[in-house]
C-alpha positions as CSV (number, residue, x, y, z in Angstrom):
1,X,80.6,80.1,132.1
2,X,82.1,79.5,128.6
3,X,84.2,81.8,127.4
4,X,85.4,83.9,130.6
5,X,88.9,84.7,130.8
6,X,91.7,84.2,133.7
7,X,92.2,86.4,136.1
8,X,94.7,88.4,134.6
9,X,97.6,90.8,137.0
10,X,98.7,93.3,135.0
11,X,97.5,96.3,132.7
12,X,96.0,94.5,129.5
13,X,95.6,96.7,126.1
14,X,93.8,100.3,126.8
15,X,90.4,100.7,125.7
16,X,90.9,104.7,125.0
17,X,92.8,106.5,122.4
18,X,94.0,109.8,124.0
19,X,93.8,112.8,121.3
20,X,93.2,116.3,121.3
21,X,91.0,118.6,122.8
22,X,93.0,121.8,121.7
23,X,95.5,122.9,120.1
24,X,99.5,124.0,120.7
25,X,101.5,121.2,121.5
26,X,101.0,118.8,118.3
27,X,104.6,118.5,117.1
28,X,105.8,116.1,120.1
29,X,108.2,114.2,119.7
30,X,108.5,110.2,120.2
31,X,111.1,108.5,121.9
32,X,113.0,105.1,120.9
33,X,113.4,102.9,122.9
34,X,115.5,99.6,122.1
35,X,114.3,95.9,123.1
36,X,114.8,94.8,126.8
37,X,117.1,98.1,127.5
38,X,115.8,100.8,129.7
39,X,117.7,103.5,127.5
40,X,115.4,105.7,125.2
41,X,116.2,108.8,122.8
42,X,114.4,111.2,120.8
43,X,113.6,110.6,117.6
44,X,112.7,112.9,114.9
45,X,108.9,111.1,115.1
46,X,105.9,113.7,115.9
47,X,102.4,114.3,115.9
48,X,100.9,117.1,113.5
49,X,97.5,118.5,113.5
50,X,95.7,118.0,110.0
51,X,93.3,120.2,108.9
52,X,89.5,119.9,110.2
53,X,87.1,117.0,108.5
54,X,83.9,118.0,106.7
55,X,82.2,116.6,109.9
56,X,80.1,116.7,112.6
57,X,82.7,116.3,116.1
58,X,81.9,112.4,116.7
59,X,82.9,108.9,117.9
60,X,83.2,105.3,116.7
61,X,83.4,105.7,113.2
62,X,84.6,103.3,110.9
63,X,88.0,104.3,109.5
64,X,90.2,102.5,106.7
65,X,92.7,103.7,104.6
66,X,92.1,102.9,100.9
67,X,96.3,103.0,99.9
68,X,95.6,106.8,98.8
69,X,93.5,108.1,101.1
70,X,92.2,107.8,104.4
71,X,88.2,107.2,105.0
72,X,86.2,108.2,107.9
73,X,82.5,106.9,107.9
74,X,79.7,107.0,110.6
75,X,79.8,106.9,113.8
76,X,78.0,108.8,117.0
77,X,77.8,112.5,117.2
78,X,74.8,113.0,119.7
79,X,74.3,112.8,123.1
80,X,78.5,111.5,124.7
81,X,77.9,109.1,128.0
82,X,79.5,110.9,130.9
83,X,82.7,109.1,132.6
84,X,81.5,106.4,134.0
85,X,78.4,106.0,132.6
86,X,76.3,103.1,130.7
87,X,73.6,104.7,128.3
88,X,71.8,104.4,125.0
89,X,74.0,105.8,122.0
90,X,72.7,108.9,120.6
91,X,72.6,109.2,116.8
92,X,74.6,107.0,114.5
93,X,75.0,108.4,111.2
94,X,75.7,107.8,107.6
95,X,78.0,110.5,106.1
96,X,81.7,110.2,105.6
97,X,84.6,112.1,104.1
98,X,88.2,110.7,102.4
99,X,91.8,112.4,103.2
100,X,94.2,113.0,100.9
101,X,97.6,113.0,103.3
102,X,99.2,113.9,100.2
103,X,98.1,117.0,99.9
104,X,96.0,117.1,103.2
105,X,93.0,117.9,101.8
106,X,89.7,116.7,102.6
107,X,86.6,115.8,100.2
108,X,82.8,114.2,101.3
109,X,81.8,111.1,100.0
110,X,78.5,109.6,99.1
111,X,76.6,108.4,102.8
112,X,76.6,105.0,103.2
113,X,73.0,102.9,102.9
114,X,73.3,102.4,106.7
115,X,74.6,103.8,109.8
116,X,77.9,102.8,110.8
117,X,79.4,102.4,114.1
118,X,82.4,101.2,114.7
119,X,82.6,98.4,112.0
120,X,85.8,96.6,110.6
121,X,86.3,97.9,107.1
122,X,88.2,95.6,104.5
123,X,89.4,97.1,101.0
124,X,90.1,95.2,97.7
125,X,91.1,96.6,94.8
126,X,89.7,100.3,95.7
127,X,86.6,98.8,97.2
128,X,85.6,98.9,100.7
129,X,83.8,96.4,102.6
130,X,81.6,96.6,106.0
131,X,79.7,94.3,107.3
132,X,76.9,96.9,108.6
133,X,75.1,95.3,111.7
134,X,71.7,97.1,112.7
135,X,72.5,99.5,115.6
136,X,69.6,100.1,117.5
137,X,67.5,98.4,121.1
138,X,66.2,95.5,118.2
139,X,69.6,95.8,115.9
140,X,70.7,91.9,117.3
141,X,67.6,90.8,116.0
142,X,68.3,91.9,112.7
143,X,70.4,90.4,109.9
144,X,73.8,92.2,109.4
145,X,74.3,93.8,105.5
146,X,77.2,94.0,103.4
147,X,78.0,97.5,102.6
148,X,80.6,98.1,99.5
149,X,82.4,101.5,98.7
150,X,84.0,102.2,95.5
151,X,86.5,105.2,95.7
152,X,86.9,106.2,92.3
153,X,83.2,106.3,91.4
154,X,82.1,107.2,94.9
155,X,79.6,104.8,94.8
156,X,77.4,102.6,97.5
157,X,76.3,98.9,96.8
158,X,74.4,96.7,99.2
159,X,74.7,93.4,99.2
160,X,73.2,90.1,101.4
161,X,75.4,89.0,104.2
162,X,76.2,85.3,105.2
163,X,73.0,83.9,107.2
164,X,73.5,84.1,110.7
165,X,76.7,86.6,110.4
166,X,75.5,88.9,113.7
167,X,78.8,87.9,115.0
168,X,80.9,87.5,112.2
169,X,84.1,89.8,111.3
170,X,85.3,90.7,107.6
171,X,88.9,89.9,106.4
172,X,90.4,89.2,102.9
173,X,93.4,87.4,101.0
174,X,94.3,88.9,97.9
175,X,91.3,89.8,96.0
176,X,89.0,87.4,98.0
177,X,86.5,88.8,100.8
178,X,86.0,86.4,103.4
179,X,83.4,86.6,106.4
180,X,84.3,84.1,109.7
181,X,83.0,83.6,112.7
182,X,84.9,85.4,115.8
183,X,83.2,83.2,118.6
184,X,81.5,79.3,118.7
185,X,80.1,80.0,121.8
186,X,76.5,79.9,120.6
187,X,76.5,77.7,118.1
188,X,79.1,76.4,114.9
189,X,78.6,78.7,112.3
190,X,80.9,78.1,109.3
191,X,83.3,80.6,107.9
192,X,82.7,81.8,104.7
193,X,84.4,83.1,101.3
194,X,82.6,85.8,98.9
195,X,82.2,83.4,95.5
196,X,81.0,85.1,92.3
197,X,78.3,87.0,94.7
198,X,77.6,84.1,96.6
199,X,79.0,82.8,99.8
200,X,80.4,79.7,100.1
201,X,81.5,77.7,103.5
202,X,84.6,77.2,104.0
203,X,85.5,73.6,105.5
204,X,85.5,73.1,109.5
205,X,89.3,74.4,110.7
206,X,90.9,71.9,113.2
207,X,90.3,74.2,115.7
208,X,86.0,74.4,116.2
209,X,84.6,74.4,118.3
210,X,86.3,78.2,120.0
211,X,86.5,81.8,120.8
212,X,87.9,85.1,120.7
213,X,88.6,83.9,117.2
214,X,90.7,86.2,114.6
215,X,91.7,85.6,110.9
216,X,94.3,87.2,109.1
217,X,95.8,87.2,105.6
218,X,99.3,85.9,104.7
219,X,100.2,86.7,100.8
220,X,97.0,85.6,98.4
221,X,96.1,82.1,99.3
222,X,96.8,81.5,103.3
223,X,94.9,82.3,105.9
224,X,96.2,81.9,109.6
225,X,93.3,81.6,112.2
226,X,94.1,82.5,115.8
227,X,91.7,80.6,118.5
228,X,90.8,79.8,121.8
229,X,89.4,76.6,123.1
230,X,85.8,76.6,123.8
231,X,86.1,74.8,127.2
232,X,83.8,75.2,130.2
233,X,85.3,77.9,132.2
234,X,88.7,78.1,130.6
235,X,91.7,79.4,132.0
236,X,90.2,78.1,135.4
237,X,92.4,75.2,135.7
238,X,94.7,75.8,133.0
239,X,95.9,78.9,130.7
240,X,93.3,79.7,127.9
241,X,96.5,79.6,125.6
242,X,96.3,80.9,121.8
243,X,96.0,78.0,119.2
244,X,96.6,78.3,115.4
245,X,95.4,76.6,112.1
246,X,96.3,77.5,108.5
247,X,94.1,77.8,105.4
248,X,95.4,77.1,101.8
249,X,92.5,78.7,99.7
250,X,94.2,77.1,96.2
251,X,93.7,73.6,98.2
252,X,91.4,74.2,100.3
253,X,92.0,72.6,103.2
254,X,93.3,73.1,106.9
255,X,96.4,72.5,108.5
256,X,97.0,72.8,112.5
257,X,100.3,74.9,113.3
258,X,102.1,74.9,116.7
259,X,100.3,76.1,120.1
260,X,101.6,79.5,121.3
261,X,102.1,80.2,125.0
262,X,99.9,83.6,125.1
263,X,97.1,84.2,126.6
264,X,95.2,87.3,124.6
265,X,95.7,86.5,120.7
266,X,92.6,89.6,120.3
267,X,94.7,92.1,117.9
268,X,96.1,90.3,115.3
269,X,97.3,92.5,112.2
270,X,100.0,91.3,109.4
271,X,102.6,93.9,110.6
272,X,106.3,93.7,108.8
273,X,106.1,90.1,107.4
274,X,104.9,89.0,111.2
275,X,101.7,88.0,112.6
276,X,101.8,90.5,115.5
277,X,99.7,90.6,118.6
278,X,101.1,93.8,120.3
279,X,98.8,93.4,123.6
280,X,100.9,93.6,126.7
281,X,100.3,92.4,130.2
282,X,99.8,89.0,131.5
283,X,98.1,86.7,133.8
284,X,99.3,83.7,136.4
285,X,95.7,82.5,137.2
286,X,95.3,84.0,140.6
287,X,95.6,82.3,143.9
288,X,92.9,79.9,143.3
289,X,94.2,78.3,140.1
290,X,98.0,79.6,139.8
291,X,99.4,78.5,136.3
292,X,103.2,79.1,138.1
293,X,104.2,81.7,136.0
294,X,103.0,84.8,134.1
295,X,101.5,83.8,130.6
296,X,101.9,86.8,128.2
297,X,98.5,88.4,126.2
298,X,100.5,89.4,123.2
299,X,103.3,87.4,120.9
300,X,104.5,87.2,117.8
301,X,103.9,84.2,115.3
302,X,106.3,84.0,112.0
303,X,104.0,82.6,109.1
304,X,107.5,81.8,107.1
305,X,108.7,79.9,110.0
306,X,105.5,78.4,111.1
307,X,107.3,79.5,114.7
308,X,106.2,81.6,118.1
309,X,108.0,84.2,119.8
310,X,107.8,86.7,122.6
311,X,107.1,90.4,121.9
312,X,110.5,92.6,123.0
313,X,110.3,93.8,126.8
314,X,109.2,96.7,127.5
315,X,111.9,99.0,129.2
316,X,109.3,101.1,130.8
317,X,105.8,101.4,132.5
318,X,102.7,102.5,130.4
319,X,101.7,105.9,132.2
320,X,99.2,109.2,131.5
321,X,101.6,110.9,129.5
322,X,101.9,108.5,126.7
323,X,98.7,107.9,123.7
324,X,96.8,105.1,125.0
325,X,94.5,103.3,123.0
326,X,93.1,100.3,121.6
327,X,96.2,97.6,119.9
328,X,95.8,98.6,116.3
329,X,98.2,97.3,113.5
330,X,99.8,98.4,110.2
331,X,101.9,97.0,107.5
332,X,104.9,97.9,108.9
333,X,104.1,98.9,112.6
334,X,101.9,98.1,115.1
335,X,100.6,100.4,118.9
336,X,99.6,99.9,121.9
337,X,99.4,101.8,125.4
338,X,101.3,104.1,124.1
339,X,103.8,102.0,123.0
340,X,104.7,101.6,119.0
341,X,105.9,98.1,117.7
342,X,108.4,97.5,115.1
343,X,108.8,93.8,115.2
344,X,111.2,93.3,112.3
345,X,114.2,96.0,113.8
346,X,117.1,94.4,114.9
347,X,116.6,90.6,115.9
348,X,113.7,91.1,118.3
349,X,112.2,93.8,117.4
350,X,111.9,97.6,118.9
351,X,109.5,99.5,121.0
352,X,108.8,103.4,120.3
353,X,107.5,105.5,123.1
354,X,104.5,107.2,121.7
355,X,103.3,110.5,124.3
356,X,100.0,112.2,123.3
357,X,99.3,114.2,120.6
358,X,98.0,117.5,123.6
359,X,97.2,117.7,126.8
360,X,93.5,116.5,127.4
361,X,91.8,113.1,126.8
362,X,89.3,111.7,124.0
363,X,87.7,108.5,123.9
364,X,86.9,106.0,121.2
365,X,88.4,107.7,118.2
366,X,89.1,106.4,114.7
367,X,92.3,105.4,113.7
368,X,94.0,103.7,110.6
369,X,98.0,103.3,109.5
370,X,98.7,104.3,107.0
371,X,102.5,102.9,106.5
372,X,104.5,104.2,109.0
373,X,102.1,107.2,109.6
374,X,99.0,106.9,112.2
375,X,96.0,108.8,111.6
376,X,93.5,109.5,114.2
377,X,90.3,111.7,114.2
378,X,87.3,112.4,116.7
379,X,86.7,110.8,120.2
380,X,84.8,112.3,123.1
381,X,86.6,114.9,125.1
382,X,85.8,114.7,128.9
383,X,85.9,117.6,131.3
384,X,84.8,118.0,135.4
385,X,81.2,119.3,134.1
386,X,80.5,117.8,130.8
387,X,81.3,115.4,127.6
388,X,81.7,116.6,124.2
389,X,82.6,115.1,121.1
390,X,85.8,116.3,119.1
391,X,86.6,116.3,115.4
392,X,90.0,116.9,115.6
393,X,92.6,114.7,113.2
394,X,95.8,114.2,113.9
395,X,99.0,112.4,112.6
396,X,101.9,110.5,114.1
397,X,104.7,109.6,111.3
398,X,107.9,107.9,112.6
């Protein structure tokens, strides 16, 4: 089947964010760790508990920081699945509220025109941009919106998206939005730019047709796409490796960059001048099709350079006590399984053991950086008898 990934051997990215359920134990303290040693001390790097949102306890709402405050829209906040469980989402709302981590105070904002679950939010020059798709039994049928929030007037505007954009991601380069394409797999779509209100394609990248495709900003005019081959059943005989392709938006055309030697290539953020991928893990095929080695998931790629290279090792295993959640990055870090990234320390980089915020676990929070500082709020708290969503919001600062 197109699309299907190899068989991989070891503990890829976690799909849960651990956070609070209570209260007590929020200052604890991170631990350094350098690259490839198995050494780590404690650093003066902590979690703090921020003061409760104006809303409902919930999951899965979009959250962006805006460069002053932090913005928490939408999301679920009826109806949790037990552990284990597959059922219909419960409610999916509208409101939001911004954070001021200046003075950690909260206000409510306007509601958005449609419910929000989960989307990627994009912001240029105080606005932000979703690409709202239509939650719901029919929502797939139904053509995605593009939402737009400005801050300072707290203002919604709704806007057409690109035709045919039900599986299409937002990102932008400079003051340009940009809507492309994250999988080929049922049909070539083309990517497109945001052109005095009208989208435009963008010219066929050197790397269509693929998959498990990601774009991601580099200064004002480049754009570097990360992309798998769309092969029948790849990674089967050979390892579904990471390609690349640049965009110059002044010239508008493509260029092909150098193949990696990873094997994920799903969490790309612009982290510390880097292109960083902080997934870690690996796969060597499995007995049927062994590749010889362990491929990596994650990697870093050097946009300067035009080069590839590894992320540092990790001197320890990911365990329970650490904050494990989904690979998100910032402008100057990055996280994963409990494990923050600083790729530009030293000449390989540096790995920060990050424990949980409390005792207890949450599922599918928000989060956003904001800097250095990672802010996280809601998730669903699960105990022996029951599932509950939390509101709590908490912040780690190195």
């Amino acid at each position: 089947m197109v699309g299907n990934r190899s068989c991989r051997i070891a503990a890829s990215a976690g799909l849960f964010v651990v956070l609070a359920g209570t209260a007590g134990c929020g200052d604890e303290p991170a631990t350094q760790i350098a690259a490839g040693s198995g050494t780590t001390t404690t650093s003066g790097a902590h979690w703090q508990r921020l003061p409760d949102a104006p809303l409902s306890p919930r999951a899965s709402s979009v959250m962006v920081s805006s460069g002053t405050e932090v913005l928490v829209i939408g999301g679920q906040d009826t109806a949790p699945c037990p552990p284990g469980a597959d059922c219909a989402p419960g409610r999916i709302t509208r409101d939001g509220a911004a954070l001021d981590l200046t003075t950690r105070t909260w206000r409510t904002i306007a509601p958005a025109p449609r419910p929000l679950l989960g989307e990627q939010a994009v912001v240029i020059d105080g606005v932000v941009h979703v690409l709202a798709q239509n939650h719901g039994p029919d929502g797939y049928d139904k053509p995605a919106r593009l939402l737009s929030y400005d801050v300072a007037t707290d203002q919604w505007r709704e806007a057409a998206a690109p035709a045919n954009s039900i599986g299409a991601a937002l990102t932008s380069s400079g003051a340009k939005l940009l809507a492309y394409e994250t999988s080929h797999e049922q049909g070539l779509v083309p990517d497109r730019i945001l052109d005095g209100g009208t989208w435009r394609d963008l010219p066929r990248d050197p790397l269509a047709p693929s998959f498990d495709r990601v774009m991601v900003a580099v200064g004002d005019e480049r754009l570097i796409l990360f992309a798998h081959e769309l092969v029948t059943n790849p990674g089967a005989d050979k390892p579904s490796i990471v390609q690349a392709a640049e965009y110059d938006l002044a010239k508008q055309t493509w260029r092909r960059l150098p193949d990696s030697e990873i094997i994920g290539g799903w969490y790309w953020s612009h982290t510390d001048g880097l292109l960083v991928d902080p997934s870690i893990g690996g796969a060597d095929g499995g007995q049927t099709g062994n590749y010889g080695r362990v491929y990596p998931e994650g990697g870093i790629f050097d946009p300067r350079a035009r080069q590839w290279r590894p992320l540092p090792a990790l001197p320890a295993e990911p365990s329970d006590d650490l904050w494990q959640g989904p690979a998100t990055g910032g402008p100057e870090l990055a996280i994963v399984r409990g494990f923050v990234l600083d790729p530009g320390a030293g000449k390989d980089g540096r790995w920060i053991r990050l424990p949980q915020p409390v005792r207890g676990a949450a599922e599918d929070p928000a989060a956003a950086w904001v800097g250095d500082r990672l802010v996280a709020f809601g998730g669903t708290v699960h105990t022996d008898r029951k599932s509950a969503f939390t509101a709590d919001t908490w912040m780690w600062q190195q």
